[in-house]
C-alpha positions in Angstrom: 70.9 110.0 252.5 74.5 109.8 251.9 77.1 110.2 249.6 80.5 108.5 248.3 83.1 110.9 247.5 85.1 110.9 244.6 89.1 111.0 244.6 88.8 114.9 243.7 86.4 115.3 246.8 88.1 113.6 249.2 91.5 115.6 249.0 89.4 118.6 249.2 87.3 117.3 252.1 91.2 116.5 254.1 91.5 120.7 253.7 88.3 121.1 254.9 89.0 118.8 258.4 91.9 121.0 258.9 89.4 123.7 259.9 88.0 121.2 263.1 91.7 119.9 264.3 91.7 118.2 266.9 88.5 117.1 266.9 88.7 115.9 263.5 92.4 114.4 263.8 91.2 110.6 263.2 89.8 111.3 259.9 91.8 113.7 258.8 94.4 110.9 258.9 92.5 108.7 257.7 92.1 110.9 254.6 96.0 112.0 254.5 97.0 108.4 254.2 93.8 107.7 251.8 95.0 110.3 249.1 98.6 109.2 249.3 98.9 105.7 249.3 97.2 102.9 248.0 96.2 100.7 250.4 92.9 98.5 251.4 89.7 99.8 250.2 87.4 101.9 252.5 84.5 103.9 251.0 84.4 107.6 252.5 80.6 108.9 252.9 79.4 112.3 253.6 75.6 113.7 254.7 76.0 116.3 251.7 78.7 118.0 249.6 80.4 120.2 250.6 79.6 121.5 253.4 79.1 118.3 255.0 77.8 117.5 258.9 79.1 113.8 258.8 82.0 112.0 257.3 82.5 108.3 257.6 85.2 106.6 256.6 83.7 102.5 255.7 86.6 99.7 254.9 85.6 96.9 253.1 84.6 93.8 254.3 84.8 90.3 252.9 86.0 88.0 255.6 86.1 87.7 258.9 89.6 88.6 259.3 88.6 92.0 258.0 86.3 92.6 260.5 88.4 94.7 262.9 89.5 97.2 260.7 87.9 100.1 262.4 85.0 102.4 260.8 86.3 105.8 261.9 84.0 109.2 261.7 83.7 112.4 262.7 80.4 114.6 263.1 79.4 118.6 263.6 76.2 118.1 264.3 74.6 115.3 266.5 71.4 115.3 265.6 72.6 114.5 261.9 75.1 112.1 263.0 71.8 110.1 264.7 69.8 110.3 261.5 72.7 109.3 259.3 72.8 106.3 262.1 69.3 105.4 262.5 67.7 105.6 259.5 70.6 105.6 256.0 72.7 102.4 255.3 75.9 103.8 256.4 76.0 101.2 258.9 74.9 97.8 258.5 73.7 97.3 262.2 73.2 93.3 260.9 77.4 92.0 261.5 79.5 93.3 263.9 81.4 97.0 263.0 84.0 98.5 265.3 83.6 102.3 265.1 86.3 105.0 266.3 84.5 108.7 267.1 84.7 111.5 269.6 83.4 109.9 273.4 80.9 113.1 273.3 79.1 110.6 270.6 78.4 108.0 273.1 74.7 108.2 274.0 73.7 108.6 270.2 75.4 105.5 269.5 74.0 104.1 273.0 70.5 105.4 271.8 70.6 104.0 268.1 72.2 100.6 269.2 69.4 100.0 271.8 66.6 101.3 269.3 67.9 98.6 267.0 68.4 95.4 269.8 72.1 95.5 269.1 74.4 95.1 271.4 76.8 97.7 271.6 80.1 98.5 274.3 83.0 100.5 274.4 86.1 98.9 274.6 88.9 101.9 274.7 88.5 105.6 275.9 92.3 107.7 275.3 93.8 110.5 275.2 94.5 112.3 272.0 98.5 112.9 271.9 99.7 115.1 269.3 103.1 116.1 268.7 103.1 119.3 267.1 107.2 120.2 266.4 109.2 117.0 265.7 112.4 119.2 265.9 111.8 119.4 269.5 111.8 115.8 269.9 114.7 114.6 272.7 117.9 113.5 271.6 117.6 109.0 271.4 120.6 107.4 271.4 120.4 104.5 269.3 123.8 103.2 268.3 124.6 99.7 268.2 120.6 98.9 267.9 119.4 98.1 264.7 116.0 99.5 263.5 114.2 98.3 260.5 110.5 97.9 259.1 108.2 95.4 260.2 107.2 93.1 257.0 104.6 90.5 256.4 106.7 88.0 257.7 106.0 89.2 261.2 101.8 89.8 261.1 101.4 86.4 263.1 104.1 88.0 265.8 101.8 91.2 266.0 99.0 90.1 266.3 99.7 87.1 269.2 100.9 90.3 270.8 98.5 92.9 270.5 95.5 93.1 273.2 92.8 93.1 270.8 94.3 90.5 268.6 92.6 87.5 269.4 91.2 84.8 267.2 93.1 86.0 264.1 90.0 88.7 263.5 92.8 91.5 263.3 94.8 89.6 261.3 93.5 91.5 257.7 94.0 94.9 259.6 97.5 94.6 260.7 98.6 93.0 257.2 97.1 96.3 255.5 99.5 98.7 257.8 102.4 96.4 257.9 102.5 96.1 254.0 101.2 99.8 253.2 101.9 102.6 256.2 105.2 103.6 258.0 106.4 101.0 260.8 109.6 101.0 263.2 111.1 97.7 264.9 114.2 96.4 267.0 115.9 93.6 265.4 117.7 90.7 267.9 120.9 89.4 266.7 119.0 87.0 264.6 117.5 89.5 262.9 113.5 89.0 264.7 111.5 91.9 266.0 111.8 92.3 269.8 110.1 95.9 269.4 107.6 97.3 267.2 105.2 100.1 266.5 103.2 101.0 263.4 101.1 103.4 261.9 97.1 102.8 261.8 94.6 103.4 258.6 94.3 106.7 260.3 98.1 107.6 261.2 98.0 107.6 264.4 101.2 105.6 265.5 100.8 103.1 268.2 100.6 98.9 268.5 103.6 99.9 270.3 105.1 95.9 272.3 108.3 95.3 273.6 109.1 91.5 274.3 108.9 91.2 278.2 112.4 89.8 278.1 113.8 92.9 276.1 111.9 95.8 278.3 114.3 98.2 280.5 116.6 99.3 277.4 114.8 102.0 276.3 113.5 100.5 273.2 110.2 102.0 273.2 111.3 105.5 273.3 113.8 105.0 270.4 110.8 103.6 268.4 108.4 106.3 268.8 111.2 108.8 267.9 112.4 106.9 265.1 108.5 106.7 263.8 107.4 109.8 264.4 110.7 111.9 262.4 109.8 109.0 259.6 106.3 109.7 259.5 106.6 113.8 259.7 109.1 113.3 257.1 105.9 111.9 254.7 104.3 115.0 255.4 101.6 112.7 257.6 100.7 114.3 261.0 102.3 112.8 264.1 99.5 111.7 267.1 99.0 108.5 268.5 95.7 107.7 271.0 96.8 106.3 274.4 94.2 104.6 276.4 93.2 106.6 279.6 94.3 103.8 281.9 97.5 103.5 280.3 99.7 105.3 282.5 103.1 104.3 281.2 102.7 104.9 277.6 101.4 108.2 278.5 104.4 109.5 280.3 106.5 108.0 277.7 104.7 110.0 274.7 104.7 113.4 277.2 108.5 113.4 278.0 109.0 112.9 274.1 106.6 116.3 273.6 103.4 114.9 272.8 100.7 116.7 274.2 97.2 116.3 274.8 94.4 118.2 274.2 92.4 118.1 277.8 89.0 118.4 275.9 88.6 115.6 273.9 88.6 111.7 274.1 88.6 109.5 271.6 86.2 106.3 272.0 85.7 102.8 270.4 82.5 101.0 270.1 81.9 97.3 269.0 78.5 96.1 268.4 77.0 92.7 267.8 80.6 91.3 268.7 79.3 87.8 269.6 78.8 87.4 265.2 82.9 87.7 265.1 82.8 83.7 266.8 80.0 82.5 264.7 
């Protein structure tokens, strides 16, 4: 069984995440940015109310460009989190679902996926990188650079870009943080994006692409700053995920005073991805 919250619930279910940070950091987001601004739909389901085990957050899907927006969770107990998975309709194991969760989640999902002939993989394992007193972030020279917002205009750019971004599936996804959450860019003389980073459904920052021709000037570090003062400004918490092979992004977040938390990884899962080409 499982239940939809209402708007009343779900600010008092982002208190009660507070209590499991960092473990809970992707859905506490999630519901920070949920209770402030309006943005794409996403039903939020808990196992009971209120002291809940599980809490998934669902977005709503009606095309295939929707598709990659991520179904993020976050789970006390395991053996709920596999009955909420195995046996409610949570999850329609049917059409292909990306889900974000902690990696100590994998064999459930392993377990439930093969019970049910789906095929399931996980395509990202990171770090969790929090930055817990902006006021201590390095001083970024930025003069004669102009910064602005990303806007629709540049989804297409984004998305060519971006590693997961192929076939136009993300396209829905990026449009939703571009037109709704906090974003940072580097504008050329003719006023196009030659770096960028935005802020995901669950606000963690990150999407973070210089140009190849415009990497070396320090860009990247300027955005992140520049992002993360904006963001902490909103009252939002400031984190981003890096992926554990991604040695470069990780020293640049650690010399601007993100840290990580050595005991827990964040995973993503896709199942039945061959439906995303059908």
């Amino acid at each position: 069984m499982a239940f939809e919250l209402s708007e009343d619930q779900l600010k008092t279910a982002e208190n009660e995440l507070k209590r499991y940070l960092p473990m809970s950091q992707q859905v506490y987001g999630f519901l920070v940015l949920r209770n402030r601004v309006r943005s794409d739909p996403v039903r939020v389901l808990v196992d009971r109310w209120p002291q809940f085990r599980v809490i998934v957050c669902k977005p709503h899907v009606e095309q295939k460009s929707d598709l990659f927006k991520d179904t993020v969770l976050f789970a006390t107990d395991a053996a709920v989190l596999e009955e909420i998975l195995s046996k409610s309709s949570v999850i329609d194991w049917s059409k292909y679902f990306c889900v974000g969760t902690s990696v100590s989640h994998t064999e459930i999902f392993k377990a439930v996926a093969s019970a049910k002939g789906v095929p399931c993989k996980r395509v990202a394992t990171c770090y969790l990188m929090t930055l817990e007193d902006v006021s201590r972030l390095p001083s970024v020279d930025s003069s004669g650079i102009s910064i602005s917002s990303l806007d629709e205009s540049h989804i297409g750019l984004v998305n060519q870009t971006w590693k997961f971004g192929k076939d136009d599936v993300a396209v829905a996804m990026i449009r939703n943080m571009i037109a709704n959450f906090p974003s940072c860019c580097v504008l050329d003389a003719e006023r196009k994006p030659v770096s960028w980073i935005l802020t995901y459904a669950s606000c963690a920052i990150g999407m973070l692409y210089t140009l190849p021709e415009h990497r070396g000037k320090g860009y990247a570090k300027i955005l992140v700053s520049s992002l993360a003062k904006r963001n902490h400004a909103l009252g939002y918490p400031v984190y981003s995920f890096v992926e554990e092979e991604n040695a470069v992004s990780y020293r640049l977040f650690a010399n601007l005073g993100f840290t990580e938390d050595p005991s827990y990884r964040e995973a993503w899962f896709e199942f039945n991805k061959f439906q995303i080409f059908q």
